[in-house]
C-alpha positions as CSV (number, residue, x, y, z in Angstrom):
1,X,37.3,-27.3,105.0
2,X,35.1,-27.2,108.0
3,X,34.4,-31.2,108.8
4,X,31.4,-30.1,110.9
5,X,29.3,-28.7,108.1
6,X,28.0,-30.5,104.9
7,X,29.7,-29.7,101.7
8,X,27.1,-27.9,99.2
9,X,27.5,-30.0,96.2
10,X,25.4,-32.8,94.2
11,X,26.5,-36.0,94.4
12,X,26.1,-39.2,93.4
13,X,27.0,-41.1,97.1
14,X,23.9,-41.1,98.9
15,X,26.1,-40.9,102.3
16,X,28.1,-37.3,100.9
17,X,26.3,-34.3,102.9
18,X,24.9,-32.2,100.4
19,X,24.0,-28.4,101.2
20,X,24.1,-26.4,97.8
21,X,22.4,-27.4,95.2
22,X,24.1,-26.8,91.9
23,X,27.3,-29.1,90.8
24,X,29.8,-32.2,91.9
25,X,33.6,-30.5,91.6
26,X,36.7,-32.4,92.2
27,X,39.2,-29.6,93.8
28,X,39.7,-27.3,91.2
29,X,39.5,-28.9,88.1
30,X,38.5,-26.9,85.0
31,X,35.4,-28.2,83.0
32,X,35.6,-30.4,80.2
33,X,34.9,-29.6,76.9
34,X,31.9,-31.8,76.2
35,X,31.9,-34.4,73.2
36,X,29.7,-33.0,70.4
37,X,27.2,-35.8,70.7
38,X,26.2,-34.1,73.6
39,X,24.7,-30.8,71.6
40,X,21.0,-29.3,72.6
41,X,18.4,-30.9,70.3
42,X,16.6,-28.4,68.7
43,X,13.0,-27.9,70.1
44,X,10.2,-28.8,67.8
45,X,7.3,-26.4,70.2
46,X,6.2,-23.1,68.8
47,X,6.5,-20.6,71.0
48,X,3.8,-19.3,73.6
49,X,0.7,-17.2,71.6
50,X,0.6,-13.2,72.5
51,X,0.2,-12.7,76.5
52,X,-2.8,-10.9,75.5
53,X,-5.1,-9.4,73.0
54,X,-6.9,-6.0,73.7
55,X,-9.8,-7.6,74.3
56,X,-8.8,-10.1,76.7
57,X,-7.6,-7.1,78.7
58,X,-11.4,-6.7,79.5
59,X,-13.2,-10.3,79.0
60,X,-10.4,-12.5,80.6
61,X,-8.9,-9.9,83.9
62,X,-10.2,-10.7,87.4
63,X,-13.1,-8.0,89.0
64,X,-11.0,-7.7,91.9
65,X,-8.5,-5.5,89.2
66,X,-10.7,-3.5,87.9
67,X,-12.4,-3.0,91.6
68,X,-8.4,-2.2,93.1
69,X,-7.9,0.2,90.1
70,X,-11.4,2.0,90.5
71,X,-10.2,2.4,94.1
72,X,-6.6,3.3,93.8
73,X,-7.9,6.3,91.4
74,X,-10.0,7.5,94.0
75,X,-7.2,7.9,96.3
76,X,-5.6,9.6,94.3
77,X,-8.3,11.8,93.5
78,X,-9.1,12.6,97.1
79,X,-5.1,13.1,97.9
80,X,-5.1,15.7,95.2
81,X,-8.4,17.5,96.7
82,X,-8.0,16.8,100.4
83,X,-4.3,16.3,101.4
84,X,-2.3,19.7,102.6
85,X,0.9,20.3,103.0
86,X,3.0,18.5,106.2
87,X,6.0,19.6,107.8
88,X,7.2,16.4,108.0
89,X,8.5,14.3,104.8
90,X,6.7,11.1,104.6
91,X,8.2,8.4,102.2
92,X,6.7,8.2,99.0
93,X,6.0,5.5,97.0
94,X,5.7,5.6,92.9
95,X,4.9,3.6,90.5
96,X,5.4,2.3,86.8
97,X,3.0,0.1,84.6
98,X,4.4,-1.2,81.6
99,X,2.1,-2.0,78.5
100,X,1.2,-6.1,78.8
101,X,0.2,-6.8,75.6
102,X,3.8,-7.6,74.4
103,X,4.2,-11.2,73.3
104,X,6.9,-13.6,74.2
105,X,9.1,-13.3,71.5
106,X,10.4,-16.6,72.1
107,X,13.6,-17.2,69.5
108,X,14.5,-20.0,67.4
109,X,17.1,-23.0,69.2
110,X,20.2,-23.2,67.6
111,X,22.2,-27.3,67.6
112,X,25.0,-26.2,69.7
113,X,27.2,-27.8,72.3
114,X,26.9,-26.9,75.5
115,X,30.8,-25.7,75.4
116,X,30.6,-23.8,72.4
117,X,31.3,-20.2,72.1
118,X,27.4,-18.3,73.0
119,X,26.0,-15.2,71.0
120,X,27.5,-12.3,72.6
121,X,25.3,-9.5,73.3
122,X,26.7,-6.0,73.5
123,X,26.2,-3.9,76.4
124,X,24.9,-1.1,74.6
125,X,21.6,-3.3,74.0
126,X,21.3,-3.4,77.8
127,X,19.5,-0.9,79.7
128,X,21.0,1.1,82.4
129,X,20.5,0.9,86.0
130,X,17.1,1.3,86.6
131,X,16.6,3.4,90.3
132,X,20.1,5.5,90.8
133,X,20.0,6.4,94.7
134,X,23.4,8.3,95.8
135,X,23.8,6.5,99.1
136,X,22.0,4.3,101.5
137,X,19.2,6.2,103.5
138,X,19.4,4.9,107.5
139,X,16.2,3.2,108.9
140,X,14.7,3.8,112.4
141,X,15.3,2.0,114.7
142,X,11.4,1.2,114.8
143,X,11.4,0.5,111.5
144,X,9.1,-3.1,112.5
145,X,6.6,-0.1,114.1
146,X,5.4,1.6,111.3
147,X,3.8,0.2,108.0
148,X,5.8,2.6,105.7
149,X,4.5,1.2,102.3
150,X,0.5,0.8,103.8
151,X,-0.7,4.0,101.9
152,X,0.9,2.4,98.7
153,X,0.1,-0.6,98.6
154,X,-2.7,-2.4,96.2
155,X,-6.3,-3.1,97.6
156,X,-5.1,-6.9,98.2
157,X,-7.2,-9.2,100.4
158,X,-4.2,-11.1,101.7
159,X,-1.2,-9.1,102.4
160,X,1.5,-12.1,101.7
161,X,0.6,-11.4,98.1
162,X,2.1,-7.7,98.3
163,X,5.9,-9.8,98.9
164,X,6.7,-9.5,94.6
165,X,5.3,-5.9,94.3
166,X,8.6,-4.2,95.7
167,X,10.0,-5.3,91.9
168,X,7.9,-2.7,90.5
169,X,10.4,0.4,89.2
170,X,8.9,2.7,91.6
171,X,8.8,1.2,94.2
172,X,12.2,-0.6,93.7
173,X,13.8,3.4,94.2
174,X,12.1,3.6,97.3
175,X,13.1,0.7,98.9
176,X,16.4,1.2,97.5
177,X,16.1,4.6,99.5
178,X,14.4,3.0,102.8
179,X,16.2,0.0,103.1
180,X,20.0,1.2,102.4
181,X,20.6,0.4,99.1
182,X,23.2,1.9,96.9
183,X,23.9,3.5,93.8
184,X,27.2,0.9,93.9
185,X,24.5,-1.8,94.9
186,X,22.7,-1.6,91.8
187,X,25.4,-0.9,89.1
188,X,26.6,-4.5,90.9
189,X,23.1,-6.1,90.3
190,X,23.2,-4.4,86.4
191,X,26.7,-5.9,85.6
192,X,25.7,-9.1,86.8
193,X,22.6,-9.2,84.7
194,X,24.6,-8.1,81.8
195,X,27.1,-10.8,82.4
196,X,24.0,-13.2,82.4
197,X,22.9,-12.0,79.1
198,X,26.3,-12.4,77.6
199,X,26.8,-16.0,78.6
200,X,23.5,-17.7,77.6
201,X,23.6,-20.4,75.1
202,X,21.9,-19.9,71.6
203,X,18.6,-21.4,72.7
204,X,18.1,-19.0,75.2
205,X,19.2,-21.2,78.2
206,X,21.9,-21.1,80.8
207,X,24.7,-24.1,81.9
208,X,26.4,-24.7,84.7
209,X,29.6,-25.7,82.9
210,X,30.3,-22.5,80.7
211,X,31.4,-21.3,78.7
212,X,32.8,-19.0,81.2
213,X,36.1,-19.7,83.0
214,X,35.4,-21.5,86.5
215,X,32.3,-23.2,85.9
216,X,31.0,-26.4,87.2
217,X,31.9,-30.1,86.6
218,X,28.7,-31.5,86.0
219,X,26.1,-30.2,84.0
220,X,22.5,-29.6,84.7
221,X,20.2,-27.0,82.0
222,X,17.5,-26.6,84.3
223,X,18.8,-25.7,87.0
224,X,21.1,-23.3,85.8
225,X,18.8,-21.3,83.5
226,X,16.3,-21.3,86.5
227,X,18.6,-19.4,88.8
228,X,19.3,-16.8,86.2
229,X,15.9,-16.3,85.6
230,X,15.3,-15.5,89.1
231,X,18.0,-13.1,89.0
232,X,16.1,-11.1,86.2
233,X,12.8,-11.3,87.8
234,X,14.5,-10.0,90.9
235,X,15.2,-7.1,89.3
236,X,11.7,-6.8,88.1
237,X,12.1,-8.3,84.4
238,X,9.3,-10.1,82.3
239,X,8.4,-11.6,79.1
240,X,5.3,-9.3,79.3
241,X,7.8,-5.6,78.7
242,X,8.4,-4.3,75.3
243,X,12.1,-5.4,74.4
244,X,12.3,-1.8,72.6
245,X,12.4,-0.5,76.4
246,X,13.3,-3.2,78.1
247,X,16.2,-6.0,76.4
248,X,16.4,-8.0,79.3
249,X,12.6,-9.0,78.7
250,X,13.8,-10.8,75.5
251,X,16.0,-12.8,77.5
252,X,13.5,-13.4,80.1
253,X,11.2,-14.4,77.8
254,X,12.9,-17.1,75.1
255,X,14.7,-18.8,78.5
256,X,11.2,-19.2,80.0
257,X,9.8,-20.6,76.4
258,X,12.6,-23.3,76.6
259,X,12.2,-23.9,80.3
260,X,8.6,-24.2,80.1
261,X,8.9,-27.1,77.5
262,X,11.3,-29.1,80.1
263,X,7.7,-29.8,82.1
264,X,6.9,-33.1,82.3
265,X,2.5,-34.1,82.5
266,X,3.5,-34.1,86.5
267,X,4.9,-31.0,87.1
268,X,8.2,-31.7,87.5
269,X,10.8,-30.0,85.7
270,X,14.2,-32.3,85.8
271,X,15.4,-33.4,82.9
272,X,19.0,-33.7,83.0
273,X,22.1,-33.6,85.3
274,X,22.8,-36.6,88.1
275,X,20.3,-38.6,89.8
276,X,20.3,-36.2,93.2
277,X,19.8,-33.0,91.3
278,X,16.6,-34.0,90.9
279,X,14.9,-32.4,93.6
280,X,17.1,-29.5,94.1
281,X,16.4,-28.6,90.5
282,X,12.6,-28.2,90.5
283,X,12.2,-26.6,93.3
284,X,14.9,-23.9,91.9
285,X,12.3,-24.5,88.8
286,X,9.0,-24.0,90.5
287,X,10.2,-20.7,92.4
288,X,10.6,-19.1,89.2
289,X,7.9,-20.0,87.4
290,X,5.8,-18.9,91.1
291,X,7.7,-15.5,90.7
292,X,6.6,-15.2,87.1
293,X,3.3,-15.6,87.8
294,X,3.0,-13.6,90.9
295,X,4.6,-10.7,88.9
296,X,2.4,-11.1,85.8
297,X,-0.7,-12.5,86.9
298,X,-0.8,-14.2,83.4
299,X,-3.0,-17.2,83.1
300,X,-1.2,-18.9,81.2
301,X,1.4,-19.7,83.9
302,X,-0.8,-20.1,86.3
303,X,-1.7,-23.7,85.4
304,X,2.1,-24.8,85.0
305,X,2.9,-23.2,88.5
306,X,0.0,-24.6,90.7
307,X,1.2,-28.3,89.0
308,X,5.0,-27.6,90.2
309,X,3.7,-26.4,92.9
310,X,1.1,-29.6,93.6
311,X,4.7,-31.8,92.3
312,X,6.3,-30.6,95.5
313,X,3.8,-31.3,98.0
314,X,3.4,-35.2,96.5
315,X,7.1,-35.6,96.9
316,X,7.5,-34.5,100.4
317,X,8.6,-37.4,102.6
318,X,6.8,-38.5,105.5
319,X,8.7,-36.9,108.5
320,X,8.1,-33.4,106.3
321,X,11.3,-32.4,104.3
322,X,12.7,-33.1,101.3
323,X,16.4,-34.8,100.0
324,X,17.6,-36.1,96.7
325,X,14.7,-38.1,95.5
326,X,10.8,-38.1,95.7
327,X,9.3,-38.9,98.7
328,X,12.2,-40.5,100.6
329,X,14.5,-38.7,102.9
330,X,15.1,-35.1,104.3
331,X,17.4,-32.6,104.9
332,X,17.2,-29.0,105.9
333,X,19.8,-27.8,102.7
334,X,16.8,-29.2,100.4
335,X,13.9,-28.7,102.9
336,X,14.6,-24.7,102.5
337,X,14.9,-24.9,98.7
338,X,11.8,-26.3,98.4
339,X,10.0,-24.0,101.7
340,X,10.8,-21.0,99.2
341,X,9.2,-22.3,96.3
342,X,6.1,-22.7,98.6
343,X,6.5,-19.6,100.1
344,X,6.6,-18.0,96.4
345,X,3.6,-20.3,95.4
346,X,1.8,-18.2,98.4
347,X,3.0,-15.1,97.4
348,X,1.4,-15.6,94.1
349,X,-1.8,-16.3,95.3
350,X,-1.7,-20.5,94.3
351,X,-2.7,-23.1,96.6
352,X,-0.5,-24.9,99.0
353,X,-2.0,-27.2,101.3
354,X,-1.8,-26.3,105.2
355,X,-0.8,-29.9,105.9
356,X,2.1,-29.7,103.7
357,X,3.4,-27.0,105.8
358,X,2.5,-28.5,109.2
359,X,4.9,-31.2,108.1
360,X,7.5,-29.3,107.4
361,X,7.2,-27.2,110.9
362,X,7.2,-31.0,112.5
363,X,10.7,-31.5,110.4
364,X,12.0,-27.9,111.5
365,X,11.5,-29.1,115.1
366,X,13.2,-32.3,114.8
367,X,16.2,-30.3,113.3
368,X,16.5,-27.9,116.1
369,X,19.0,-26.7,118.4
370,X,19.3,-24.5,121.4
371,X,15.4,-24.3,121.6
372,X,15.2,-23.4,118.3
373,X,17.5,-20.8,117.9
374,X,19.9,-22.9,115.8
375,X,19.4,-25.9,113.2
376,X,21.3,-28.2,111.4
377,X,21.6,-30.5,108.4
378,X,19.8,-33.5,109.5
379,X,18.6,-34.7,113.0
380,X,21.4,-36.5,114.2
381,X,24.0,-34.2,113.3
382,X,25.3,-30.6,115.4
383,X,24.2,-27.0,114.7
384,X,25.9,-24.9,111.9
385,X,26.0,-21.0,110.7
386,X,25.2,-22.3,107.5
387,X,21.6,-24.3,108.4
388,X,20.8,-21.8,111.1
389,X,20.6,-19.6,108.7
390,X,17.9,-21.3,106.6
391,X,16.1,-22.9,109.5
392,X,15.8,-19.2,110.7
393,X,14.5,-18.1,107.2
394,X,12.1,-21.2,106.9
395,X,10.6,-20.1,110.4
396,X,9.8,-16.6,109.4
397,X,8.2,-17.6,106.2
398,X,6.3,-20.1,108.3
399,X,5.0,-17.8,110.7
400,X,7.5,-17.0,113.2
401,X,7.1,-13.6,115.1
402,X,9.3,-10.8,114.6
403,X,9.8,-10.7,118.8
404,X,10.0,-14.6,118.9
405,X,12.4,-14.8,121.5
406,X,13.9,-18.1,119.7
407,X,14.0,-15.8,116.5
408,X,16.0,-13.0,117.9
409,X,18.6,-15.3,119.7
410,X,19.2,-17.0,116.3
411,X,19.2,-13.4,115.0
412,X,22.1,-12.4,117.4
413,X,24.5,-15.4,116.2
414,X,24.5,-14.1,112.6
415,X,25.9,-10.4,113.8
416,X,28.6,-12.6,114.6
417,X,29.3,-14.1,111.3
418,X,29.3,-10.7,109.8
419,X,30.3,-11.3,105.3
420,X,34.0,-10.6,105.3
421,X,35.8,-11.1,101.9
422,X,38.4,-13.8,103.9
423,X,39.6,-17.1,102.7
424,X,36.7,-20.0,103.1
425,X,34.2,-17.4,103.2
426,X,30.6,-18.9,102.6
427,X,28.2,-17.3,100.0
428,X,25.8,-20.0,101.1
429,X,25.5,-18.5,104.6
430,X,26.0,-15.1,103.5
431,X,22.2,-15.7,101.0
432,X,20.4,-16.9,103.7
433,X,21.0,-14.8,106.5
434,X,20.7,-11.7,103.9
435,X,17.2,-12.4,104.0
436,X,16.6,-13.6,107.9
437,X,18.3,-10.1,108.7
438,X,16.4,-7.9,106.1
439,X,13.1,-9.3,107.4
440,X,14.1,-8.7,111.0
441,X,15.1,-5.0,109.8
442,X,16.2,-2.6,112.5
443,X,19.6,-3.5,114.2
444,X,20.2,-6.3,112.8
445,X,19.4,-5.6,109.1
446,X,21.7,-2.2,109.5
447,X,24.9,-4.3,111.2
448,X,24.8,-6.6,107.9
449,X,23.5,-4.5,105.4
450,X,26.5,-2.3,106.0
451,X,28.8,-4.7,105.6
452,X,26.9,-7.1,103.0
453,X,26.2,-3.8,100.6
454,X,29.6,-2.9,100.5
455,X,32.0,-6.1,100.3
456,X,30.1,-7.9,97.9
457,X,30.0,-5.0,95.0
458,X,33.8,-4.4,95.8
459,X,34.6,-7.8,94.5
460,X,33.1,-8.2,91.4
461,X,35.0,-8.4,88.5
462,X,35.3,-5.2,87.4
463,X,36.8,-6.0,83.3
464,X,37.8,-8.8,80.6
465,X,35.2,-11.4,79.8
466,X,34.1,-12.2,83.1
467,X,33.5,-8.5,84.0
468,X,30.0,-8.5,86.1
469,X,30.7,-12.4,87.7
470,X,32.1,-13.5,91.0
471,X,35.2,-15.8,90.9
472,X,34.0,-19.0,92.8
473,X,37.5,-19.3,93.9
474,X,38.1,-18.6,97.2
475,X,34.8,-19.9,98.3
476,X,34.5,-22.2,100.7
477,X,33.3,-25.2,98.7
478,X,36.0,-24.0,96.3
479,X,34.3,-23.1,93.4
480,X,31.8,-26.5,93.8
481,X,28.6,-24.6,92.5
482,X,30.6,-22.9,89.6
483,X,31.0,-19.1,88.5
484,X,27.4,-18.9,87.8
485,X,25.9,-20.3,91.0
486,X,28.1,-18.0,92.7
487,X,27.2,-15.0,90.9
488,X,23.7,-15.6,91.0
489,X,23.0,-16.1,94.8
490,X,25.3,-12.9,95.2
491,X,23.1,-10.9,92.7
492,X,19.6,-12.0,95.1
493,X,21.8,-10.8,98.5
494,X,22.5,-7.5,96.4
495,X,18.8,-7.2,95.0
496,X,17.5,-8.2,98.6
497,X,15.9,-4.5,98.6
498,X,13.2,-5.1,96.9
499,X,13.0,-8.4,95.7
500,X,10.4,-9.2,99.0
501,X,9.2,-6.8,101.1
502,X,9.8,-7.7,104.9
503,X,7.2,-10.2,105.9
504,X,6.6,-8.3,108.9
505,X,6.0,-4.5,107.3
506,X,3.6,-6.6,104.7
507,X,2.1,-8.4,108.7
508,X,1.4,-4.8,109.5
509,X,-0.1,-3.9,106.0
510,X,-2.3,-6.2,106.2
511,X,-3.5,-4.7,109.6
512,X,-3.8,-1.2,107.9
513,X,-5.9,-2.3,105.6
């Protein structure tokens, strides 16, 4: 254990650092089996009506999609008529739609404990890998210089909203292609998914405690089926695709008929788990749901996302972060949770008050170390890997330049903490600087990507029960967040290709366009 970092768990002593946000584990002690007074109550709510009828397609869709349509068809026309043949190869972009008049099938709940055996769903019912790319195509070195995805991109007024569109199947093979994914990269993010799908309880939800080996001590419903969700969606998966074609969208969408029901009248999503969950959990909550609508554009989600989203700006405390309970205390481990449910709010097009984030920049500040190169937990306390990582991330979301000279220098110190499969290696770190390193592309997205791409497919279990997980053990929090936390942050680092685009490729879009 490193004494100068915080220890990524909940907990219940106000004075315990807290950096992840998933579960309270003593050592290595396997999960209880849980008394059966403690079984899910079956929900009374019917699920949601039909995402849309044929005629809403027409009455209830924005002009601005029918106007980007009209347009995108003309390009096409004119490429067809005008465009001649190059003799260079210029990247090319293509795209899928998929029908969206599929309802949520939602799914009856089951009374089951929480440790109880779950449905298992055969692989065969699961799709296969959904871009195959033989191996990982080498960006520029100018890759910053050029807007690659500009002539593919949809007539959208601000380019932030272009960040969920890499999701798309087309365009998920290209940037698979562009930003060195692998064939081995996606069979990774495919058995993790399946995996996922196998170990859901019977109402559709996920748990932190099982019933796979390794999980986590404490409980918490919400939080656990949140992050799976946002595995799924990273791979581009809605309630809104036929199940026929796609099963994963039947999983997708009972989970988010279940979730959806755990909103209270304020927005916020905690229900269950200990007392300093609470704000880790909806802010894991509110970037789904932001996701979901972002990708769908359904208005029926919109109205439960802008209320998360409006929860989370009411409980920020006054020096601009977040901790363990509404409105009092901050520290950066919770700050970034909650800076990338905003950023997704943004991303979907919802409203998040400038203020808010000028608070949180104020916080970020006060937090900072080595001119802001570096950040740690909380003021008073020295600079780790860990929270330099997602002080770095929260900067570029918030504006940060790709040439920032504070940027780059924090830049450099992760090519130094390069993801090595070693004893007391840190998945934590290894998420967050994933993404700081992808958005900075070039040299520094190439030195980690090389390593990330390969070392964490390699150790996934490969057979037996557990076959698409990660085993927590080994970790350095020793399994704290439990087999599903771990797998789950390791499927994001592995979908990092397309699950955003880099914000500054969208920066240049936007000047394109």
């Amino acid at each position: 254990m490193h004494a100068s970092e915080p220890r990524p768990v909940f907990g219940d002593d106000l004075h315990e650092v807290v950096v992840a946000p998933l579960a309270q584990v003593a050592g290595n002690i396997k999960p209880a089996n849980l008394p059966a007074s403690k079984k899910l109550k079956r929900s009374e709510e019917d699920p949601l009506p039909p995402l849309w009828s044929p005629s809403q397609i027409f009455t209830e869709s924005p002009p601005w999609l029918f106007s980007a349509a009209l347009h995108m068809l003309i390009v096409i026309i004119l490429g067809l008529i005008l465009i001649t043949p190059q003799g260079r190869e210029d990247l090319v972009l293509l795209f899928d739609y998929y029908d969206n008049e599929d309802p949520l099938s939602g799914g009856g709940d089951f009374d089951i404990p929480l440790d109880s055996p779950v449905e298992q769903i055969e692989d065969s019912l699961i799709p296969e890998p959904i871009p195959q790319v033989a191996e990982a195509v080498a960006l520029s070195p100018t890759a910053t210089e050029t807007p690659l995805l500009a002539r593919a991109m949809p007539l959208i007024s601000d380019p932030i909203q272009m960040a969920l569109s890499g999701r798309e199947r087309g365009m998920q093979e290209a940037l698979l292609d562009a930003y060195g994914g692998t064939a081995a990269t996606q069979r990774a993010v495919l058995e993790a998914l399946r995996w996922l799908s196998r170990n859901r309880s019977r109402d559709g939800t996920w748990s932190l405690v099982g019933p796979y080996e390794d999980g986590a001590r404490s409980e918490n419903v919400e939080a656990a089926t949140a992050m799976a969700l946002i595995a799924f969606q990273g791979a581009g998966y809605t309630p809104q695709q036929d199940a026929k074609d796609e099963p994963f969208a039947e999983v997708v969408s009972r989970a988010w008929t279940k979730l959806l029901s755990k909103q209270d009248d304020n927005g916020n999503f905690f229900e269950s788990g200990q007392g300093t969950q609470q704000l880790y959990t909806h802010a894991l909550c509110t970037i789904a749901l932001c996701e979901l609508y972002g990708m769908t554009q359904d208005a029926r989600y919109r109205d439960p996302a802008q209320r998360a989203v409006d929860y989370c700006v009411t409980v920020q405390a006054p020096e601009g972060g977040w901790k363990y309970f509404p409105g009092t205390g901050s520290d950066l481990s919770v700050t970034g949770w909650f800076v990338m449910a905003l950023q997704s709010a943004r991303m979907a097009g919802l409203e998040v008050p400038t203020p808010c984030l000028n608070r949180i920049e104020k916080y970020l500040d006060s937090v900072s170390h080595e001119y802001g190169s570096q950040y740690s937990y909380q003021p008073e306390r020295g600079p780790t890997v860990s929270m330099s990582a997602e002080g770095l991330l929260c900067r570029q979301y918030l504006g940060w330049g790709h040439d920032d000279e504070r940027l780059v220098r924090g830049a450099n110190l992760l090519m130094d903490h390069l993801p090595e499969w070693k004893r007391d290696r840190d998945v934590y770190t290894w998420y967050y600087a994933t993404q700081v390193c992808h958005h900075m592309e070039g040299q520094h997205w190439r030195a980690w990507n090389d390593k990330m791409k390969v070392v964490i497919p390699q150790h996934q279990i490969q057979e037996g029960r557990e076959r698409g997980s990660w085993d927590p053990q080994g970790f350095r929090w020793n399994g704290e967040g439990g087999r599903l936390f771990v797998t789950c942050l390791s499927t994001y680092m592995l979908e990092v290709y397309y699950r955003h685009l880099p914000i500054y490729q969208m920066e240049l879009i936007g000047k394109e366009l």
